[in-house]
C-alpha positions in Angstrom: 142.8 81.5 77.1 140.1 78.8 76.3 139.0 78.7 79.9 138.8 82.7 80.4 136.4 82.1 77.0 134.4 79.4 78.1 134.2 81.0 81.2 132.7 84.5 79.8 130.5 82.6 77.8 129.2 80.2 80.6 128.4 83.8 82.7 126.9 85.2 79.8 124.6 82.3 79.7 124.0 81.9 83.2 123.3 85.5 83.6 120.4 85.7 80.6 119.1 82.4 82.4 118.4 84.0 85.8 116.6 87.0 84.3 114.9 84.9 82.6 113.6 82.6 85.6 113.8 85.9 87.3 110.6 86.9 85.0 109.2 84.0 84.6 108.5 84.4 88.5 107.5 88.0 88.4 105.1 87.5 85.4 101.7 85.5 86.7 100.8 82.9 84.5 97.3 82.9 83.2 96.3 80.4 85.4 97.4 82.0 89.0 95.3 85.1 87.6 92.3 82.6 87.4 92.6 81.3 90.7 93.0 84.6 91.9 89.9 85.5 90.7 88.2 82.5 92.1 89.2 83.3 95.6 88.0 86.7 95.7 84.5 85.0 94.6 81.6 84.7 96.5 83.3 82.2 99.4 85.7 84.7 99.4 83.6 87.5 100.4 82.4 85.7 103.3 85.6 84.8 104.6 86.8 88.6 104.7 84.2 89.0 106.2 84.1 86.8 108.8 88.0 87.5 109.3 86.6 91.5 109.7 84.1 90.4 112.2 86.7 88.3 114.1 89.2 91.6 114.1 86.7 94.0 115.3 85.6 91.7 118.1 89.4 91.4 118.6 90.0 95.3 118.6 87.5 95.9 121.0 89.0 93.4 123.4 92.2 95.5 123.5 94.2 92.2 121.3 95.1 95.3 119.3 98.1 93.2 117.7 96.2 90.0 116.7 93.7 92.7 115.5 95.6 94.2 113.1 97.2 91.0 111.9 94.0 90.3 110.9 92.8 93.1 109.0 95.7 93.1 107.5 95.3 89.4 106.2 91.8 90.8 104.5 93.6 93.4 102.6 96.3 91.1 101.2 94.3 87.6 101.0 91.1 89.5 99.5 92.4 92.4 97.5 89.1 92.6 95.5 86.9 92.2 99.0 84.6 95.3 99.8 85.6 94.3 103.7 89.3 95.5 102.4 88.0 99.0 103.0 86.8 99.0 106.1 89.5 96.9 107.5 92.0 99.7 106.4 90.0 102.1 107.7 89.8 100.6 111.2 93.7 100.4 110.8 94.0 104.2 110.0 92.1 104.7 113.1 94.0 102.5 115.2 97.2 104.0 114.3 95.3 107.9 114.3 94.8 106.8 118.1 98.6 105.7 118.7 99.5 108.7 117.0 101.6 106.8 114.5 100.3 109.6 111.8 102.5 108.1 108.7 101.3 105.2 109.0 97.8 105.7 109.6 98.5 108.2 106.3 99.8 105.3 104.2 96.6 102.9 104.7 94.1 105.4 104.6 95.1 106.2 101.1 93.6 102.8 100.0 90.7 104.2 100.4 90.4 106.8 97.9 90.1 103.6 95.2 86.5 104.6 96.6 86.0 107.9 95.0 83.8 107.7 91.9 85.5 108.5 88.3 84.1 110.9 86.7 80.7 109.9 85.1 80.1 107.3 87.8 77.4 107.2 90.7 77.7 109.0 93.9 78.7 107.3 97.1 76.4 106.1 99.2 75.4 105.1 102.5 78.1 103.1 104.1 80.8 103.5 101.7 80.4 107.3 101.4 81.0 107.1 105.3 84.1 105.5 104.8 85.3 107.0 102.3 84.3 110.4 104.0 86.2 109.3 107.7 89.7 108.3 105.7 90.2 111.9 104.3 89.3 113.2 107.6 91.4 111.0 109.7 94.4 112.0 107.0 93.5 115.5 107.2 93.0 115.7 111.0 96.6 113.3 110.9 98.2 116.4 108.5 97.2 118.9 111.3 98.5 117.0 114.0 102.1 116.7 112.3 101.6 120.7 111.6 101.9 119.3 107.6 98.8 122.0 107.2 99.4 122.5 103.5 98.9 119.1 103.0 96.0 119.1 105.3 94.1 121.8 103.1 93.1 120.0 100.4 92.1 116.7 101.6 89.6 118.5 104.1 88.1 121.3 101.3 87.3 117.7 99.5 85.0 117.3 102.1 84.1 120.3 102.6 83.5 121.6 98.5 82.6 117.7 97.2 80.2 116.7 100.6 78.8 119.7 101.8 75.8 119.1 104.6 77.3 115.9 105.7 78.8 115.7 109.8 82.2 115.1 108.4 82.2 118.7 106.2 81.5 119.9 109.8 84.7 118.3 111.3 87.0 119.0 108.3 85.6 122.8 109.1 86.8 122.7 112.4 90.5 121.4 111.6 90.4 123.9 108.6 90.4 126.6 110.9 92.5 125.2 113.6 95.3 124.8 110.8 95.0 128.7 110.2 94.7 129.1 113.7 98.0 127.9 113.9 99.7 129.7 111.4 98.2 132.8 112.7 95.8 133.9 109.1 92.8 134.7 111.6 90.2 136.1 109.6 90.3 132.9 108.1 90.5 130.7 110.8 87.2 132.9 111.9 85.7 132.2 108.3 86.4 128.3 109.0 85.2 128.0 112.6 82.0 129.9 111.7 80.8 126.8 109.4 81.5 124.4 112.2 78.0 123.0 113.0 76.2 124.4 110.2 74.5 121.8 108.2 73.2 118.4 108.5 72.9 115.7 105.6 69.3 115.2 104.4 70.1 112.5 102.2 71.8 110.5 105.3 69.6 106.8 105.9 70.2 107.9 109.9 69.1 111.1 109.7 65.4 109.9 110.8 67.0 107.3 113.6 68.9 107.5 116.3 70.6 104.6 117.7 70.4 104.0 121.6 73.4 104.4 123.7 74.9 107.1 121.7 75.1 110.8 122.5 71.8 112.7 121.5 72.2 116.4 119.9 70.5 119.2 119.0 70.8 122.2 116.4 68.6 125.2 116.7 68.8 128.0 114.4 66.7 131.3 114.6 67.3 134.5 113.4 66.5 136.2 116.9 69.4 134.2 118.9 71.9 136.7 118.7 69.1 139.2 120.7 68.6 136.9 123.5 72.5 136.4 123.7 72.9 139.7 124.3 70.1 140.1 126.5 72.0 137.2 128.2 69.3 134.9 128.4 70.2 131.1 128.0 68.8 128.9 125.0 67.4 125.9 125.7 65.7 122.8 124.1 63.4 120.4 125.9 63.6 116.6 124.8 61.2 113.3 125.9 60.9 110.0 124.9 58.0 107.4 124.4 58.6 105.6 127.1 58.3 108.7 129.5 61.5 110.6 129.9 61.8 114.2 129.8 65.2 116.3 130.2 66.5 119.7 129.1 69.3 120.8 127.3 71.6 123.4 127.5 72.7 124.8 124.4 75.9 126.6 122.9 76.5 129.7 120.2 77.8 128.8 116.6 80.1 131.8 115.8 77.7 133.0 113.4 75.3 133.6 116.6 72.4 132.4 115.2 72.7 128.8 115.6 73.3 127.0 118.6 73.9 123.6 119.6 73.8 120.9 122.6 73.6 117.5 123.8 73.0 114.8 126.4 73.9 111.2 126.7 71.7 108.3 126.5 71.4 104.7 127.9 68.6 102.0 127.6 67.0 101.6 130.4 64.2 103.0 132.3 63.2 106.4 132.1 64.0 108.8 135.3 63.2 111.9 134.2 65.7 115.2 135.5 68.5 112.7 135.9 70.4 114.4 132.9 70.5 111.1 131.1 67.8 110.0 128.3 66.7 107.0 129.1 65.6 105.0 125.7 63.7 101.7 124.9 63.0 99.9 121.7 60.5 101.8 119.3 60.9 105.3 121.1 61.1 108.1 119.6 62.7 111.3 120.6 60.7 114.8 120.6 62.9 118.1 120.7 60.6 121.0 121.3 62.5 124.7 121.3 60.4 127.3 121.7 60.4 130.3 119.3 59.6 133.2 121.4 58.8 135.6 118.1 58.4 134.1 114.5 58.3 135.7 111.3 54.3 136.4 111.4 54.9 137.7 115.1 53.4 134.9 116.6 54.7 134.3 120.2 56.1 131.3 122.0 55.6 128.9 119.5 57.0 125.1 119.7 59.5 123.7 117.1 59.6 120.0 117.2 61.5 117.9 115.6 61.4 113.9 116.2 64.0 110.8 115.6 63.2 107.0 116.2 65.2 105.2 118.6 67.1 102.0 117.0 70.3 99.9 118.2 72.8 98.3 115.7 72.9 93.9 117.1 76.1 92.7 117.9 77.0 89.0 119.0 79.8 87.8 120.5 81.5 84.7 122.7 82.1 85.7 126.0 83.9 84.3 128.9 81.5 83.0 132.1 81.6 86.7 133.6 80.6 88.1 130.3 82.9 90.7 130.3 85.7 89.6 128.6 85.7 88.0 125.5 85.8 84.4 124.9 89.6 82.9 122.7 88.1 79.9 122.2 86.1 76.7 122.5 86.5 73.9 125.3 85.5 70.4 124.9 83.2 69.8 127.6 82.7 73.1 128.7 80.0 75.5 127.8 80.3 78.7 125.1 79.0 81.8 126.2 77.2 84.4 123.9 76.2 87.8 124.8 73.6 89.7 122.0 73.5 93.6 122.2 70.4 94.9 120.7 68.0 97.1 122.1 65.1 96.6 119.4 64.9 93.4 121.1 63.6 94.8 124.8 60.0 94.9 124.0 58.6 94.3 127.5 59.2 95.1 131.5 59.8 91.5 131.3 63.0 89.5 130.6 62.6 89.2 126.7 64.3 86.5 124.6 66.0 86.6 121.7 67.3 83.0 119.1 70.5 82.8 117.9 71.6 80.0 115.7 75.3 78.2 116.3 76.9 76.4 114.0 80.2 73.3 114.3 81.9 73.5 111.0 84.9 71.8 109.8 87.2 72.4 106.3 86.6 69.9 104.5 89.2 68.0 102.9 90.2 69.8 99.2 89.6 67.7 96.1 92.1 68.5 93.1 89.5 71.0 91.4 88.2 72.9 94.4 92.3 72.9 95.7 92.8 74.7 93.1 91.0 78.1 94.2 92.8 78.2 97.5 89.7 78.6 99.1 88.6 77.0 102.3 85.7 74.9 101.9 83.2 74.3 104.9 80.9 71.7 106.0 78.6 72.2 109.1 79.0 69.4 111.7 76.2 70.0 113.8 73.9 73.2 114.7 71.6 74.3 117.4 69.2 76.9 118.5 70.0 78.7 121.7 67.8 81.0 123.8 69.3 84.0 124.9 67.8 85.6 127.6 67.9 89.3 128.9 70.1 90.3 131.2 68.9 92.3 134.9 67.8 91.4 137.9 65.0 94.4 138.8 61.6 93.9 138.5 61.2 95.9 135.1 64.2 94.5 133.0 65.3 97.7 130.1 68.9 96.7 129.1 68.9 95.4 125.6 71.6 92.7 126.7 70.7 89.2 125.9 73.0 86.3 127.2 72.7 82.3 126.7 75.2 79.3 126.6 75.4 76.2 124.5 77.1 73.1 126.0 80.2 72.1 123.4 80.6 68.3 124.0 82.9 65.8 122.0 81.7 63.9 119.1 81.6 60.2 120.1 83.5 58.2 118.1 81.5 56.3 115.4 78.6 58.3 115.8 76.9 61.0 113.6 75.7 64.4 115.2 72.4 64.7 116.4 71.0 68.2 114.8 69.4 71.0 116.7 69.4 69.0 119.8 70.6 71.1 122.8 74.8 69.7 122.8 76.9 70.9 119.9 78.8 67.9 119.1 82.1 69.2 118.2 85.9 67.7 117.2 88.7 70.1 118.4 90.2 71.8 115.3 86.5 72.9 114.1 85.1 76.6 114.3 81.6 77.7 116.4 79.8 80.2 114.4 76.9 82.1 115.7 74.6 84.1 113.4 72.3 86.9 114.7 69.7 88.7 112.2 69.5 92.4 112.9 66.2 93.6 111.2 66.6 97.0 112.7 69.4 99.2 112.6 70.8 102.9 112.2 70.1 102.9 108.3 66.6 101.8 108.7 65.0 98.4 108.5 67.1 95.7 106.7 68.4 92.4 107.4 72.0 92.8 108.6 73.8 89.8 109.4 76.2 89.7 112.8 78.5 87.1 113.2 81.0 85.8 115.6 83.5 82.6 115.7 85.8 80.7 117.8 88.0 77.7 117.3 87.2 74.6 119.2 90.0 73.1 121.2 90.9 70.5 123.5 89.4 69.4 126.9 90.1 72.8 129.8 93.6 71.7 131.0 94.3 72.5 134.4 98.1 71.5 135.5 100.7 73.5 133.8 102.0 72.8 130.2 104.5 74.1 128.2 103.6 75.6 124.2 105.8 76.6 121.9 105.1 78.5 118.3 107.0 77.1 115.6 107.9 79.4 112.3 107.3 77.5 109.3 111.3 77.1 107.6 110.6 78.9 104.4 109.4 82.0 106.6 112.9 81.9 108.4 114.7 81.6 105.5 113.0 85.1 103.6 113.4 87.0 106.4 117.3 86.2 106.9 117.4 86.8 102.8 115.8 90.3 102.9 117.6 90.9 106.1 121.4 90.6 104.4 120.1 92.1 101.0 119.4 95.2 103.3 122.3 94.8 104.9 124.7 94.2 100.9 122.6 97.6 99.9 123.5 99.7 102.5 127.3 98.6 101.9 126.8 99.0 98.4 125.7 102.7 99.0 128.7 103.1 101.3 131.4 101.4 98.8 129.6 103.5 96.0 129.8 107.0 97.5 133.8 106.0 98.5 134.2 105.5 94.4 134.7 102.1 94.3 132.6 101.3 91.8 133.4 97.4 91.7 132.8 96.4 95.1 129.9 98.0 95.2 128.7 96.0 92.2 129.6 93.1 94.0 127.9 94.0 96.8 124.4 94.4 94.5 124.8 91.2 93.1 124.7 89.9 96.4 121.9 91.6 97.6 119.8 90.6 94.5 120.7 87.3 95.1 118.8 87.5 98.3 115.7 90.0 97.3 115.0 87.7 94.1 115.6 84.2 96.1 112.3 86.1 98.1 110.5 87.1 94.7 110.7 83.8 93.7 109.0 82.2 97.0 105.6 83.0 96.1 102.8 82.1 98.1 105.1 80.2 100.6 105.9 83.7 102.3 103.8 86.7 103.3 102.8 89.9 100.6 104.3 91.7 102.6 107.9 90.8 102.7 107.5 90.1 99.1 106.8 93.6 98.3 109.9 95.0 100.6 111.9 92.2 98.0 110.9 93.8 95.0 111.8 97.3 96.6 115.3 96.3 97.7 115.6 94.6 94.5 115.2 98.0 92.4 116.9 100.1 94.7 119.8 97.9 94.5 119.8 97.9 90.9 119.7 102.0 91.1 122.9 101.8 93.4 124.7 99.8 90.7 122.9 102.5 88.0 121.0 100.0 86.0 118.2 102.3 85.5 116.4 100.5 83.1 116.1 97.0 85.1 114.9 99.2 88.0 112.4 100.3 86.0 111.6 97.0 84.7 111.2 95.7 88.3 109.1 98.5 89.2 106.3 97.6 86.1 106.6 94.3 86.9 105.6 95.2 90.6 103.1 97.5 89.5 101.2 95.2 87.6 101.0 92.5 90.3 100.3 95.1 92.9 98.9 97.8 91.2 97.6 99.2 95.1 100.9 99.7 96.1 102.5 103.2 96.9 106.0 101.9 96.8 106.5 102.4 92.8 105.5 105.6 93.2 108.4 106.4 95.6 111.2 104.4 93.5 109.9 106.3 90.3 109.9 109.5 91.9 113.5 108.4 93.4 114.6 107.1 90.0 113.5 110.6 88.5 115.6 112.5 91.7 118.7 110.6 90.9 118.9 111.7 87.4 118.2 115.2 88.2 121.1 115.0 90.4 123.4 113.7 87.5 122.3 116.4 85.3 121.0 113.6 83.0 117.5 116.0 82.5 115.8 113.8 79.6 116.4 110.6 81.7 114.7 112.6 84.7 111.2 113.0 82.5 111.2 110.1 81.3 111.3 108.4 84.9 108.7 111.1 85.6 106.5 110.6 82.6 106.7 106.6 83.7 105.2 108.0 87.0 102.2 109.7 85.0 101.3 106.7 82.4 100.9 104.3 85.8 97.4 103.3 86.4 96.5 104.3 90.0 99.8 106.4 91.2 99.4 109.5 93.8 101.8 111.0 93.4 100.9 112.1 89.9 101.0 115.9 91.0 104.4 115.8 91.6 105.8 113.9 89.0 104.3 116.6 86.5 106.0 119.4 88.7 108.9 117.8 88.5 108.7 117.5 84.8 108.6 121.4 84.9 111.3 121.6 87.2 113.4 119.5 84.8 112.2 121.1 81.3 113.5 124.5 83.4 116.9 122.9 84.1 117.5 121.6 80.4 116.8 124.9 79.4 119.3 126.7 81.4 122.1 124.4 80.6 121.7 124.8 77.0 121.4 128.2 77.4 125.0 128.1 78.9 126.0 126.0 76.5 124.9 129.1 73.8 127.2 130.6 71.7 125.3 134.0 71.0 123.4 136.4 73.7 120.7 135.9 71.2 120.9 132.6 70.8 121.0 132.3 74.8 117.4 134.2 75.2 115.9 132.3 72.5 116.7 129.2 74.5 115.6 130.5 78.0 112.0 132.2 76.3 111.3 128.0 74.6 112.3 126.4 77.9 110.4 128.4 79.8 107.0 128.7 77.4 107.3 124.8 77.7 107.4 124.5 81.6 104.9 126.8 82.0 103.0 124.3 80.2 103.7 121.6 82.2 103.1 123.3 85.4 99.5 124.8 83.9 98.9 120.6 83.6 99.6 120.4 87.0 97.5 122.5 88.3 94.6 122.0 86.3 94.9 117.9 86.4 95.9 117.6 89.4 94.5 120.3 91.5 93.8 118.8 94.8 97.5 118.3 95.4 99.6 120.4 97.4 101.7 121.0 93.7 99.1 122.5 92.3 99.3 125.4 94.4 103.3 125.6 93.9 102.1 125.0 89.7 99.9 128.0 89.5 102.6 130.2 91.1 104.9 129.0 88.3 102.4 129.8 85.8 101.8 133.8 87.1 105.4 134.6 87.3 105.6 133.1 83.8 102.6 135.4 82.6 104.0 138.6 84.3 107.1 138.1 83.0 105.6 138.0 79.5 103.8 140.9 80.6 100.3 138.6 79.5 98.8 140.3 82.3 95.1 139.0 81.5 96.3 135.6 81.9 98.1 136.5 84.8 94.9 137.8 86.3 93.0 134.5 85.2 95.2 132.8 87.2 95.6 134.5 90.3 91.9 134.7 90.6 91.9 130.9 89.9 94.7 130.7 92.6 92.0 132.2 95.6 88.8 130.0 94.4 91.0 127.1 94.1 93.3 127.2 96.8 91.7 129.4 99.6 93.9 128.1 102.0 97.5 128.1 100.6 100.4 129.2 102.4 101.6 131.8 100.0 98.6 134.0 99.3 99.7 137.1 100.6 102.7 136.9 97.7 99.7 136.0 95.4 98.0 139.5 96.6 101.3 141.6 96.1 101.3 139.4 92.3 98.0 140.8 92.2 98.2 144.2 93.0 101.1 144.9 90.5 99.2 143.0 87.6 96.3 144.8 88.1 98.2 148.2 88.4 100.7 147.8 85.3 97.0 147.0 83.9 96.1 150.4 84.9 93.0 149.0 86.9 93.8 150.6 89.9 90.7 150.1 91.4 91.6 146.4 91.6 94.9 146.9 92.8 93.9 149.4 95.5 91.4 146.1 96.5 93.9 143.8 96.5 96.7 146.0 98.2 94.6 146.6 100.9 93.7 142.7 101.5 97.5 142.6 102.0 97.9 144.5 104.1 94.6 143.7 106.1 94.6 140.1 106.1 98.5 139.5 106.5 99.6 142.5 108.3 102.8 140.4 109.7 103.9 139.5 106.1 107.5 140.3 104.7 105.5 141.4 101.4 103.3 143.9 104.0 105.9 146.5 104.1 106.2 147.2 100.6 102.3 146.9 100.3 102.4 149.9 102.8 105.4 151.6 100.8 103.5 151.2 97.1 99.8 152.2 98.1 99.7 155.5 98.3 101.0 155.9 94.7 97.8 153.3 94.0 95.2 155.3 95.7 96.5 158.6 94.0 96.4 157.2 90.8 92.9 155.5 91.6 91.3 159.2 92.3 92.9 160.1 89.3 95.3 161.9 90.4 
């Protein structure tokens, strides 16, 4: 009896002492904020960079795995980096190409941390851009998984919050291929007709045009739609500078009196009629169109319209045919550089362009600097190289610029000799080469481009043998998280068989594992660590401790507030209880949802709230004793999800729940018979959400408001859009059935 006692009591202890250490770990101290917050300083910022430079150069090779290793590294390492949007940017599009849509969905959503709060500045130039590209890669990745309600709303952001900017143009397009596809062709028509219709004035590039790119051209004139029919083909004339001339064919807009083409360009030297424009540095590009008739009457008068030529530098290590890129460094061998910039090519003559190259080393970390985490670099030597331009004809136009640097061993006992012509390297230490681009597609500006390889060993030619060795602690999470997944699962399967205790064994297990990889730290990657905390709640759900879930989910939320996963395991948590008929639980785990800081899925969790408010109500309108008691029940329950689903739509209304809100909300009103809210609503329903999926049940809605209204005119309007604009609708035929009673009580009658 004594040792069951001591037994329970030495549990008892040893259980509070691992939640305790269990916290402890979860819980940053004060000081591992600080050093946080030194990393992401200014030494910070110019290592994500670098590492973004280094993964783009690594992209374009095709290293596409290494590549997004990297850019990955920049959005865990530097959390607080401005290169962390761009890298997940160039992720999303990476995975857009591979068609791996979900995933391209999930990292494009760290980019909306981008759009301003209310009361804060506009975007701007670059960041605008980004932000701009990530809700049309997720919108164009909706369409392509045929998700188009959820491709609606992302794209009208563009198209209501950016209007005049290229990408309102593009969400345009996928607008009305996503009615296209579900067959609503007026407004597929309405969407396709926009396609092409503005440009963005405000845009640093709208005056530039940078060489290589395609070159286009937008002509609108109210007398197009006359020559189309007389059949007579629009065209735009276009020459450069530097003395090339070509024509281009143009295209109708649907509205007809807008058209558009384009042609391709290359630097080089001009050869007019070849359909190519040739371009040099500090051309620029006239369009002439020819207005047969203006306003005043005046015939065949030129419109011209002009753009300066620029070209955006890059720099990079090449290998000795300079058309791959360079892996690394060689003792005793040269290092190859190739410079793309066309601003450069200022003569028929081979021009030159200076590049300087750094040999840097980390320098060894004294106990304060140690502290930040942050590599500190000291240069070993640095020269100037010449690059010169690349072509063999007698007028050289290519804007390519190549030059080598021999990389020799550092003697021992002896010190660099600077800006000679050898970099005197050791292997272990990084080439950097730094290029000043004063020109570029936003205008004149000093733009750094950067590119770096590691220095190793002497070119060895016989056969070796490598291998890559896993650091132990690595290993070791991996094989945790590995059997926690594996004691979950079991503990689902043990659970849903009712037994109830070896499930809980199997969770204790599991968390053994998941914490054990909590409690690593910095010795493994973010990454598993966050698929530890996510096992750890969702074991703790299996064995229905709700409120340590939850606890683990703050905790998580607070060190990774960027994270989508406590959205999911709040919404879960929320699901669960719903399914247990445990309805007050349910909003709470929803209401959790809607006090985080940065959660997207806010939309939902107040529809859900609705959804569960509606549920409560019924049951304890079952549970009634009186018919009168009953109805009194069922009228509170349902004023008071009403309410929640009117906060759902009107704070949240760019989610696809706001749509499924507002219908809530109507049938609420019509069943009151409040028909002028009702009508405030549905009209709010076709400004707000022109492209939902159940408008032509809004119209029939509609039509019966408006006629129990007696505003027949209205619903004569409205019956007819029904009818008109969804004539395949299940709600058509009864449209049909009611409108003649409609239009004889419209004439009176």
């Amino acid at each position: 009896m004594m040792n069951s006692m001591f037994f329970k009591m030495w549990r008892s202890c040893l259980t509070a002492m691992t939640v305790a250490v269990f916290f402890s770990v979860l819980v940053p101290s004060a000081e591992a904020a600080r050093e946080r917050k030194v990393r992401e300083g200014g030494e910070g910022a110019v290592e994500a960079r670098r590492l973004l430079d280094k993964a783009k150069e690594l992209m374009d090779d095709g290293d596409f795995d290494r590549a997004l290793k990297m850019y990955q590294s920049i959005i865990e390492q530097h959390p607080k980096s401005e290169s962390v949007h761009p890298a997940a940017l160039e992720i999303g599009r990476h995975y857009s190409k591979k068609r791996d849509y979900e995933k391209a969905i999930q990292i494009l959503k760290r980019l909306r941390a981008l759009e301003p709060k209310e009361g804060e500045k506009p975007l701007v130039a670059e960041k605008r851009d980004w932000f701009l590209e990530s809700l049309y890669l997720t919108g164009v990745a909706y369409f392509n998984m045929r998700r188009y309600p959820k491709a609606f709303p992302v794209l009208r952001k563009i198209t209501k919050g950016y209007v005049g900017t290229v990408w309102a143009n593009q969400a345009y397009y996928y607008i009305g291929m996503c009615h296209f596809a579900q067959e609503n062709w007026s407004k597929a028509i309405e969407a396709l007709g926009m396609v092409g219709a503005f440009v963005d004035p405000d845009s640093p590039a709208v005056e530039y045009m940078e060489a290589g790119r395609r070159f286009y051209v937008r002509v609108e004139d109210r007398d197009l739609p006359i020559l189309a029919r007389l059949k007579k083909k629009v065209k735009a004339s276009v020459a450069t500078t530097s003395g090339d001339k070509e024509q281009v064919m143009t295209i109708p807009l649907a509205d007809g009196s807008t058209v558009i083409g384009s042609l391709p360009t290359a630097v080089g030297v001009p050869k007019p009629g070849d359909g190519i424009l040739q371009v040099q540095s500090g051309d620029t590009i006239t369009s002439t169109y020819t207005d047969l008739t203006d306003e005043k009457g005046a015939i065949n008068v030129p419109r011209k319209s002009t753009v300066k030529v620029v070209s955006n530098g890059a720099i990079s290590f090449m290998k000795g045919d300079l058309k791959s890129t360079a892996g690394a460094a060689y003792l005793g061998s040269p290092c190859f550089m190739l410079l793309l910039d066309a601003d450069l090519d200022v003569s028929d003559r081979s021009d030159v362009a200076t590049v300087n190259v750094i040999c840097r080393y980390v320098q060894a970390a004294s106990e304060d600097k140690g502290r930040s985490g942050e590599k500190v670099y000291v240069t070993r030597d640095q020269v100037k190289v010449s690059l010169k331009e690349l072509g063999s004809n007698a007028v050289v136009r290519t804007g390519r610029f190549s030059g080598q640097v021999k990389v020799e061993a550092v003697p021992e006992g002896e010190v660099p000799v600077q800006n000679d012509a050898i970099l005197s390297c050791v292997q272990g230490d990084e080439i950097v080469v730094t290029y000043i681009d004063k020109l570029g597609i936003t205008g004149p500006s000093r733009r750094m481009a950067t590119a770096s390889l590691e220095v190793l060993g002497p070119l060895e030619s016989r056969p070796v043998i490598a291998q890559d060795v896993v650091i132990d602690p690595l290993i070791r999470a991996r094989k945790g998280l590995v059997e926690a997944e594996a004691y979950l699962e079991l503990g689902r399967i043990f659970k849903s068989m009712g037994l109830i205790k070896g499930a809980a064994d199997k969770v204790a297990m599991g968390l053994d594992r998941s914490e054990m990889v909590i409690g690593m730290e910095d010795t493994v990657p973010v990454a598993l660590r966050h698929k530890a905390f996510k096992l750890t709640w969702e074991l703790q759900l299996v064995a229905n401790r709700y409120s340590g879930a939850m606890a683990t989910c703050k905790v998580f939320n607070k060190l990774y507030p960027e994270s989508p996963l406590v959205d999911d395991a709040m919404i879960g948590m929320g699901k669960a209880h719903m399914e247990n008929g445990d309805y007050k639980a349910a909003i709470s785990a929803y209401s959790q949802v809607l006090a985080l800081k940065d959660s997207r899925v806010k939309g939902k969790a107040q529809f859900r709230i609705g959804e569960a408010i509606e549920a409560r109500g019924k049951e304890a309108a079952d549970a009634a004793k009186t018919d009168e008691k009953r109805q009194a029940v069922l009228a509170s329950s349902a004023a008071s999800a009403a309410q929640a689903y009117k906060l759902c739509a009107e704070k949240y209304p760019e989610t696809t729940f706001a749509s499924k809100a507002i219908e809530k909300v109507v049938d609420y009103y019509i069943k009151t018979r409040d028909f002028a809210q009702a009508t405030t609503m549905l009209k709010q329903v076709f400004s707000d959400h022109p492209d939902a999926d159940y408008l032509d049940a809004m119209y029939l809605k509609w039509t019966l408001v408006a006629f129990q209204s007696r505003d027949y005119a209205t619903a004569l309007e409205k019956c007819d859009a029904l009818i008109m604009e969804y004539p395949d609708s299940k709600y058509a035929p009864k449209a049909r059935k009611i409108r003649p009673t409609i239009q004889r009580k419209a004439k009176g009658k």
